[in-house]
FIMILO-250089 format. One record per residue (C-alpha): residue number from 1; residue in three letters; chain; y, x, z. Coordinates in steps of 0.25 Angstrom, whole numbers, plus 5000, padded with zeros to 4 digits. Layout:
BEGIN
<voro resi="NUM" resn="Ala" chain="A" c2="Y" c1="X" c3="Z"/>
...
This chain:
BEGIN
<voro resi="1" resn="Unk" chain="A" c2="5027" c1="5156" c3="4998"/>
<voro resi="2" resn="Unk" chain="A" c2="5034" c1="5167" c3="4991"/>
<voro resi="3" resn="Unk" chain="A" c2="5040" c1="5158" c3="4978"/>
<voro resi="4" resn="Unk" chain="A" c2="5033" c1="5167" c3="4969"/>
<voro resi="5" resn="Unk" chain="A" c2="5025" c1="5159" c3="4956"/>
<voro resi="6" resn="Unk" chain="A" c2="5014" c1="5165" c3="4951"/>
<voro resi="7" resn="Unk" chain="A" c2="5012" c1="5163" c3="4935"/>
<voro resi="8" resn="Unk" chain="A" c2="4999" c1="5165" c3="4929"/>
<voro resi="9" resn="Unk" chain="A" c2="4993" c1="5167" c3="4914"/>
<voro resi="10" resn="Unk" chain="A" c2="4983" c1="5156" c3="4915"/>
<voro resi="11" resn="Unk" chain="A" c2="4975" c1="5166" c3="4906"/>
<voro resi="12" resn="Unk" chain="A" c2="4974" c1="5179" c3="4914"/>
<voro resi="13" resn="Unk" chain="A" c2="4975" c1="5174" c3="4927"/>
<voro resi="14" resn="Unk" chain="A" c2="4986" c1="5184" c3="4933"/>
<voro resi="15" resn="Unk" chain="A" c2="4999" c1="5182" c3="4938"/>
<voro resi="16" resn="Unk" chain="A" c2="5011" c1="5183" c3="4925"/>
<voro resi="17" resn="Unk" chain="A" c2="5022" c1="5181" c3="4931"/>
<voro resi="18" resn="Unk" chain="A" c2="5026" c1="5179" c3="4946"/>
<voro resi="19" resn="Unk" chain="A" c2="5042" c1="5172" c3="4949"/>
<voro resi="20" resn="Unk" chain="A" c2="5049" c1="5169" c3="4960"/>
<voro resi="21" resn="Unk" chain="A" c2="5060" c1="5161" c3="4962"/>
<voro resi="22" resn="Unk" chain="A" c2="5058" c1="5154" c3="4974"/>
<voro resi="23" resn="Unk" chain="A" c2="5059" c1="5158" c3="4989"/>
<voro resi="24" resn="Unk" chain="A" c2="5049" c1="5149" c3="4993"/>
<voro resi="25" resn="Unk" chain="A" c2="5033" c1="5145" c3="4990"/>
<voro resi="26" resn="Unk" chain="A" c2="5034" c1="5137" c3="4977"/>
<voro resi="27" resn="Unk" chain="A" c2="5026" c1="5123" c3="4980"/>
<voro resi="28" resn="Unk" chain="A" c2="5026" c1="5117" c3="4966"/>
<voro resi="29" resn="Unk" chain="A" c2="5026" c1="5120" c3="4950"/>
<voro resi="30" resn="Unk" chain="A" c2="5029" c1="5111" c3="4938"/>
<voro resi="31" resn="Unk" chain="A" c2="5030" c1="5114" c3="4923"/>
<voro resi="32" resn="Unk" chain="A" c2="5036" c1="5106" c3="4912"/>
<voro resi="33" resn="Unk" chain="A" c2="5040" c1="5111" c3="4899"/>
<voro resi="34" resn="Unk" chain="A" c2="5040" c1="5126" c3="4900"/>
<voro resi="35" resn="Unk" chain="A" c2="5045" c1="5127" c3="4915"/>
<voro resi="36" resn="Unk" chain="A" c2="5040" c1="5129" c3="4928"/>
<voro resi="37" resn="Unk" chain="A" c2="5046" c1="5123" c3="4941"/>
<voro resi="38" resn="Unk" chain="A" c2="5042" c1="5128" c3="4954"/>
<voro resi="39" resn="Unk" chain="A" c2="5047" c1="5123" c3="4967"/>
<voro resi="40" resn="Unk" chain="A" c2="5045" c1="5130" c3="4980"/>
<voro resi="41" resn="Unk" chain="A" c2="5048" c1="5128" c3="4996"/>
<voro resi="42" resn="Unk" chain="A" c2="5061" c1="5136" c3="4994"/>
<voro resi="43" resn="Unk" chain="A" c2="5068" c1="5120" c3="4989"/>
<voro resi="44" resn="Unk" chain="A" c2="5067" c1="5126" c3="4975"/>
<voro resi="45" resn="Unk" chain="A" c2="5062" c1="5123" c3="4961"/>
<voro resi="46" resn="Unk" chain="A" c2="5064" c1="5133" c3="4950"/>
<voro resi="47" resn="Unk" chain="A" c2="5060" c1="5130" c3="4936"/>
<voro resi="48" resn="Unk" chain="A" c2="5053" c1="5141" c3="4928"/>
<voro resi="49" resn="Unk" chain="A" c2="5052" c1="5145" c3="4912"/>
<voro resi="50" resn="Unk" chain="A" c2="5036" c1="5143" c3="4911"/>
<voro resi="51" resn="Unk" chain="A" c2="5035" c1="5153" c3="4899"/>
<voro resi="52" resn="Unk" chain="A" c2="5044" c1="5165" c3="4905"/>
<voro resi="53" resn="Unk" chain="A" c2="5041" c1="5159" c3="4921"/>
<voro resi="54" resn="Unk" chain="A" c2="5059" c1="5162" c3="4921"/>
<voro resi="55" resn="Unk" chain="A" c2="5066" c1="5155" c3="4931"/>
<voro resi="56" resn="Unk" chain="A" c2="5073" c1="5146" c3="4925"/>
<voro resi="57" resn="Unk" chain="A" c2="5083" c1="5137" c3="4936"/>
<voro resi="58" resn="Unk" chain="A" c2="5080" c1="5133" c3="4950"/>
<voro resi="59" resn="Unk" chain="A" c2="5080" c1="5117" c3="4956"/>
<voro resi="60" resn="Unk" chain="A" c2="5088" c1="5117" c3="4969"/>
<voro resi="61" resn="Unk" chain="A" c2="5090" c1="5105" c3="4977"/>
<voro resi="62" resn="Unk" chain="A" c2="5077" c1="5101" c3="4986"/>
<voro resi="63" resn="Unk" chain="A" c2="5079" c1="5104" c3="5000"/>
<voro resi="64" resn="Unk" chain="A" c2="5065" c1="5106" c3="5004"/>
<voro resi="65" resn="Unk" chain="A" c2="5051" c1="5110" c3="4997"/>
<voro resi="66" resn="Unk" chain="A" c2="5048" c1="5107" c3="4983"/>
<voro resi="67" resn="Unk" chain="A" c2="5035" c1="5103" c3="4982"/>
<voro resi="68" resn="Unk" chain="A" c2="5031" c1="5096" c3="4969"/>
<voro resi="69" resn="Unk" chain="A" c2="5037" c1="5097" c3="4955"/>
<voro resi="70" resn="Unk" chain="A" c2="5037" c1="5089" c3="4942"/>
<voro resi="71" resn="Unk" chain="A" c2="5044" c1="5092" c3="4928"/>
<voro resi="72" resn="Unk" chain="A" c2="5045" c1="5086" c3="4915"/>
<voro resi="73" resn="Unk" chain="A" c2="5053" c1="5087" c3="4906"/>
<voro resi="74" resn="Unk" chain="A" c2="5067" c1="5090" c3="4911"/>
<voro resi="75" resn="Unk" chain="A" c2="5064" c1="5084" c3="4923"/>
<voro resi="76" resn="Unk" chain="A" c2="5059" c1="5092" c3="4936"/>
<voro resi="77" resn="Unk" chain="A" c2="5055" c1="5083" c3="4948"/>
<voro resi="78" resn="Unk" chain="A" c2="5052" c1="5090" c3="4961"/>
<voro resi="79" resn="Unk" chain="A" c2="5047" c1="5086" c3="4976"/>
<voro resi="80" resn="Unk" chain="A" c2="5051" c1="5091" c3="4989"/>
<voro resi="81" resn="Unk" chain="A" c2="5050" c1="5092" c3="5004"/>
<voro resi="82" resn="Unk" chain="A" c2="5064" c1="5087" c3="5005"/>
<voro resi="83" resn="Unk" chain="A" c2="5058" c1="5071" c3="5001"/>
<voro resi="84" resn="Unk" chain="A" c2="5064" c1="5072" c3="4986"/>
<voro resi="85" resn="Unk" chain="A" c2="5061" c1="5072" c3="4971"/>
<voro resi="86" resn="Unk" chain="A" c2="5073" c1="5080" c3="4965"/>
<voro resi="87" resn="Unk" chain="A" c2="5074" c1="5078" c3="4950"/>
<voro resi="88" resn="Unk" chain="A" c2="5079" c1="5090" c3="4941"/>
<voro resi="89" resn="Unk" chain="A" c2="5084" c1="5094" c3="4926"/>
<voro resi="90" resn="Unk" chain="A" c2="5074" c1="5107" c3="4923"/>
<voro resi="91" resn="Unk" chain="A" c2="5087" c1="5107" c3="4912"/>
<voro resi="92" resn="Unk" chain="A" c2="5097" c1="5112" c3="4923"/>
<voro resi="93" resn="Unk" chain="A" c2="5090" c1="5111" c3="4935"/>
<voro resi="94" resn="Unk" chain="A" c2="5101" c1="5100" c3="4939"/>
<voro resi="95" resn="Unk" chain="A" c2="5093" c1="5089" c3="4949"/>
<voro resi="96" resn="Unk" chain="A" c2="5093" c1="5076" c3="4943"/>
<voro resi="97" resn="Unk" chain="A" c2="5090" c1="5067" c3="4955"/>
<voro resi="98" resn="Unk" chain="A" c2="5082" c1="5067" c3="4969"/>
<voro resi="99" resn="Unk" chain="A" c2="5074" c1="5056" c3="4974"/>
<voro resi="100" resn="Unk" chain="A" c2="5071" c1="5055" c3="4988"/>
<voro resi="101" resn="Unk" chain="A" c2="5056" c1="5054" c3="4993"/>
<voro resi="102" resn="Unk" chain="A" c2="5051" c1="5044" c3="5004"/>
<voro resi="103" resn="Unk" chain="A" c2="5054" c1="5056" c3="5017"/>
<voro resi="104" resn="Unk" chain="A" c2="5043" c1="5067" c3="5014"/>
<voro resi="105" resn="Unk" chain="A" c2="5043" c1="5078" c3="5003"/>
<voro resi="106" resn="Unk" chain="A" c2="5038" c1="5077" c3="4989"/>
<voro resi="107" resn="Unk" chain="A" c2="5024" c1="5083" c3="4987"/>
<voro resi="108" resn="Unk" chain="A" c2="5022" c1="5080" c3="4973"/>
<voro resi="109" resn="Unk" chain="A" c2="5027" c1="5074" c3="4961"/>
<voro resi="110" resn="Unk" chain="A" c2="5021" c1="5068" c3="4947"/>
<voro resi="111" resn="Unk" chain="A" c2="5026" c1="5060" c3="4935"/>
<voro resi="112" resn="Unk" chain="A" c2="5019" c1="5049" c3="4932"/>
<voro resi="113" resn="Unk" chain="A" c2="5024" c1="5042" c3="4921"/>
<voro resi="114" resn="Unk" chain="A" c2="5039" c1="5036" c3="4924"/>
<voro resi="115" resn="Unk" chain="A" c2="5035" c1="5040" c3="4938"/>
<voro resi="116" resn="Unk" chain="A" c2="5036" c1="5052" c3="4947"/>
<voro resi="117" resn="Unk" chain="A" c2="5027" c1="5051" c3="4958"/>
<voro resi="118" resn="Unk" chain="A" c2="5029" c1="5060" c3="4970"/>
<voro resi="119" resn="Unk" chain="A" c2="5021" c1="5062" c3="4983"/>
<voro resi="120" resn="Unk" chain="A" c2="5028" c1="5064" c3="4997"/>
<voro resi="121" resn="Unk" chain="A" c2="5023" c1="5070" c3="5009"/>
<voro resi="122" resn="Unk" chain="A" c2="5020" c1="5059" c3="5017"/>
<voro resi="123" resn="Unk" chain="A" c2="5010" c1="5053" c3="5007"/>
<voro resi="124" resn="Unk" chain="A" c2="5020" c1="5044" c3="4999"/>
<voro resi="125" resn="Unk" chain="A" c2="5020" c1="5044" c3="4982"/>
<voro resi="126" resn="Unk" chain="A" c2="5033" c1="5040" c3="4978"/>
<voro resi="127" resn="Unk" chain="A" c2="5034" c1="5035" c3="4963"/>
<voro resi="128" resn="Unk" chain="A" c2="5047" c1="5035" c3="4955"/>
<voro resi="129" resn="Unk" chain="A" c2="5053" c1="5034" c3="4942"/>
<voro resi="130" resn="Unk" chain="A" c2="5057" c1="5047" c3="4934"/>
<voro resi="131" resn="Unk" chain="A" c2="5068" c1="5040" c3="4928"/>
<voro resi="132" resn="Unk" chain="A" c2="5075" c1="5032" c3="4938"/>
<voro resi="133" resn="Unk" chain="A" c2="5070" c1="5040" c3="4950"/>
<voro resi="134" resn="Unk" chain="A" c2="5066" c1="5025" c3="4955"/>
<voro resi="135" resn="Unk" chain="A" c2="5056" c1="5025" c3="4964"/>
<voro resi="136" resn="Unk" chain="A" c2="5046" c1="5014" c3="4960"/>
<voro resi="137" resn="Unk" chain="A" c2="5034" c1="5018" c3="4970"/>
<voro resi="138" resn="Unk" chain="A" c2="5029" c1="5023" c3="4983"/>
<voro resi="139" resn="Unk" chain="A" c2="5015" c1="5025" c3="4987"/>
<voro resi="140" resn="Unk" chain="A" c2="5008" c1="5028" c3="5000"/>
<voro resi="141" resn="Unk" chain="A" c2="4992" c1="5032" c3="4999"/>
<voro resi="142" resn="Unk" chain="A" c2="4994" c1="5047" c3="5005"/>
<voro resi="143" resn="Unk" chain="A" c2="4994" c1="5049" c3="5020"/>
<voro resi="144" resn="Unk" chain="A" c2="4998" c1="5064" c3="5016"/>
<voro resi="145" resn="Unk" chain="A" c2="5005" c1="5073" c3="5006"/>
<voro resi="146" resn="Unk" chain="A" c2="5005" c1="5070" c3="4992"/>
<voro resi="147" resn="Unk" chain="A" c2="5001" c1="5084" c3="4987"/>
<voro resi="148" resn="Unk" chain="A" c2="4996" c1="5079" c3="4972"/>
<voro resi="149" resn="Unk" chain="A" c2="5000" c1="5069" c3="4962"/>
<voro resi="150" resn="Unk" chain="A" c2="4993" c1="5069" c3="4950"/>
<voro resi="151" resn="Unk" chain="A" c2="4992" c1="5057" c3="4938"/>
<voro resi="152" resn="Unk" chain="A" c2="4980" c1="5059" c3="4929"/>
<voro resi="153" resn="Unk" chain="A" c2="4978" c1="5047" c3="4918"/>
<voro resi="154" resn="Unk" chain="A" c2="4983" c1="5034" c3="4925"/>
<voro resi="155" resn="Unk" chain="A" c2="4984" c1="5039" c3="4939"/>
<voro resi="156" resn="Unk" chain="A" c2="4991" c1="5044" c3="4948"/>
<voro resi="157" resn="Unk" chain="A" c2="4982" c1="5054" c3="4959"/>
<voro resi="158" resn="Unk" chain="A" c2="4989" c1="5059" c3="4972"/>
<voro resi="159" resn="Unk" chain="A" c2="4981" c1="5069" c3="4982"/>
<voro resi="160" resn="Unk" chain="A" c2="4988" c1="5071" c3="4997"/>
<voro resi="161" resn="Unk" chain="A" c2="4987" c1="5078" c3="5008"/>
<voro resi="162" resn="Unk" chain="A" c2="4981" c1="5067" c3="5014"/>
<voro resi="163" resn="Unk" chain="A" c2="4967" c1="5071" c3="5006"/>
<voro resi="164" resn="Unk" chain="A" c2="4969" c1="5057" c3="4998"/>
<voro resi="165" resn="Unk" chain="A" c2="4971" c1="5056" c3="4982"/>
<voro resi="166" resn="Unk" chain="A" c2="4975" c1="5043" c3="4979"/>
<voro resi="167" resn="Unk" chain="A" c2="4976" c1="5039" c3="4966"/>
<voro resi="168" resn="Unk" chain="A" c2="4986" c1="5030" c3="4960"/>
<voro resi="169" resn="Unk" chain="A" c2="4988" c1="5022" c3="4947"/>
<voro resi="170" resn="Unk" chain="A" c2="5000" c1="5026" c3="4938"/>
<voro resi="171" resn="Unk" chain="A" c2="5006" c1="5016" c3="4935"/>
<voro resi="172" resn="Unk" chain="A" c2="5005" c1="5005" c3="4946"/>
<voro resi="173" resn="Unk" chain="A" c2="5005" c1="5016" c3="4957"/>
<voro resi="174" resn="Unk" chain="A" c2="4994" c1="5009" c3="4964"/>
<voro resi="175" resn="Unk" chain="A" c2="4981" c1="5016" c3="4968"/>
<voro resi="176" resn="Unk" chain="A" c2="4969" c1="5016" c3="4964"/>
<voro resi="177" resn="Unk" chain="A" c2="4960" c1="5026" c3="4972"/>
<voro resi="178" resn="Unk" chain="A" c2="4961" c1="5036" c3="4982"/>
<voro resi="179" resn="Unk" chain="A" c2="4952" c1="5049" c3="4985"/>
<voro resi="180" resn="Unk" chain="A" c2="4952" c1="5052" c3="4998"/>
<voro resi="181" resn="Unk" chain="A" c2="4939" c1="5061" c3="4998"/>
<voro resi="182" resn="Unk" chain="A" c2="4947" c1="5075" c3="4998"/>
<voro resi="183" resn="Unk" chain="A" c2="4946" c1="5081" c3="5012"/>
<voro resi="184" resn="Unk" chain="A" c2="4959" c1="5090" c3="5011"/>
<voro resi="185" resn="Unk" chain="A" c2="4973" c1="5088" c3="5005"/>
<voro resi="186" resn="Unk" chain="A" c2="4974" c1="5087" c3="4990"/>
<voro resi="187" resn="Unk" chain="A" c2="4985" c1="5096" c3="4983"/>
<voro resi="188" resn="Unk" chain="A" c2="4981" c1="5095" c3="4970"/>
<voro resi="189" resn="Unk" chain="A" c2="4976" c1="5085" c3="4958"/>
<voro resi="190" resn="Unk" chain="A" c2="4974" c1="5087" c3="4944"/>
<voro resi="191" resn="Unk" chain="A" c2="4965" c1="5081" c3="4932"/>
<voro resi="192" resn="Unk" chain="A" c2="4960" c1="5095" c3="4926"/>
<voro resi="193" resn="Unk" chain="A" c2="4959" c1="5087" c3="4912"/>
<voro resi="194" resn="Unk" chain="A" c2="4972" c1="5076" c3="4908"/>
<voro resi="195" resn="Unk" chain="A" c2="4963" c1="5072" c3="4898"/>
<voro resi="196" resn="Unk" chain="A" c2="4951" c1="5068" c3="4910"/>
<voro resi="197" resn="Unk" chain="A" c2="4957" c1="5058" c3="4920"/>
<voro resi="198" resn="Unk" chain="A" c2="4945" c1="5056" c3="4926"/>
<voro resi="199" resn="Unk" chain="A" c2="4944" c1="5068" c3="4936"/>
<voro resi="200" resn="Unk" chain="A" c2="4954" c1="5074" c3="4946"/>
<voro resi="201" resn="Unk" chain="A" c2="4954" c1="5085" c3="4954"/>
């Protein structure tokens, strides 16, 4: 939990370039548009130049871990311990807005068309507009953290710590499967092909 980041050439294998920025273990990455953000259990998020890996400006305001992170566009969203989704401009690093999530941290978060959907630690997907900050859903399947969100094609799949994925439709938020066959905790989901909807790992 040093805050070092670690940047590889995918090519060679070995360690480029190592930065550090943060006084605490960095707990998420995202990438949009030539940056990288990391955030980290010291409350902080810093955004990065992806082709120099410069430091470019730091994100202060959460008052607890931040755990998941989504950009696009101008637009940074990130999750935390402290039970909120702060809304940033990567332009200035100026906090747009912060939404208040059900009482338990924000373990994740994914755009899903007009939507945001985010995962808290008790279990509970909350569902909001991106433009209005509206929130237009709740949904309860997990007993545990959602560690993962994923939407692949026309669903929506979210993996928890409760050894469940549970699979939801886009656009009607109902579900329509679960997958409860995992003996341990899922972290992670990913389609290794956009282009193949038919297999997830």
């Amino acid at each position: 939990a040093t805050g070092d980041i670690e940047v590889f050439n995918a090519d060679t294998l070995q360690v480029e370039r190592l930065v550090c920025r943060h006084t605490g273990g960095v707990y998420c990455l995202a990438e949009f548009g030539g940056y990288v953000y990391s955030g980290s259990n010291d409350f902080e998020i810093v955004q990065w130049h992806a082709g120099s890996v410069a430091f470019v400006r730091q994100f202060t305001g959460h008052s607890n871990y931040v755990r998941s992170l989504y950009a696009e566009g101008s637009l940074l969203l990130s999750g935390s311990d402290d039970a909120t989704i702060r809304i940033w401009n990567t332009l200035n690093g100026q906090r747009i807005a912060t939404v208040a999530h059900h009482t338990t941290g924000v373990a994740n978060i994914i755009r899903v068309g007009p939507c945001v959907w985010s995962g808290d630690d008790s279990g509970k997907i909350q569902i909001w507009t991106l433009q209005t900050l509206e929130l237009v859903n709740s949904l309860v399947e997990h007993t545990g953290r959602v560690n993962a969100m994923k939407k692949i094609g026309s669903r929506v799949y979210t993996g928890g710590s409760d050894h469940l994925i549970a699979v939801w439709d886009a656009a009607s938020h109902t579900l329509v499967n679960r997958i409860a066959e995992h003996r341990s905790w899922i972290l992670t989901l990913t389609s290794p092909a956009q282009l193949c909807r038919h297999y997830v790992w």
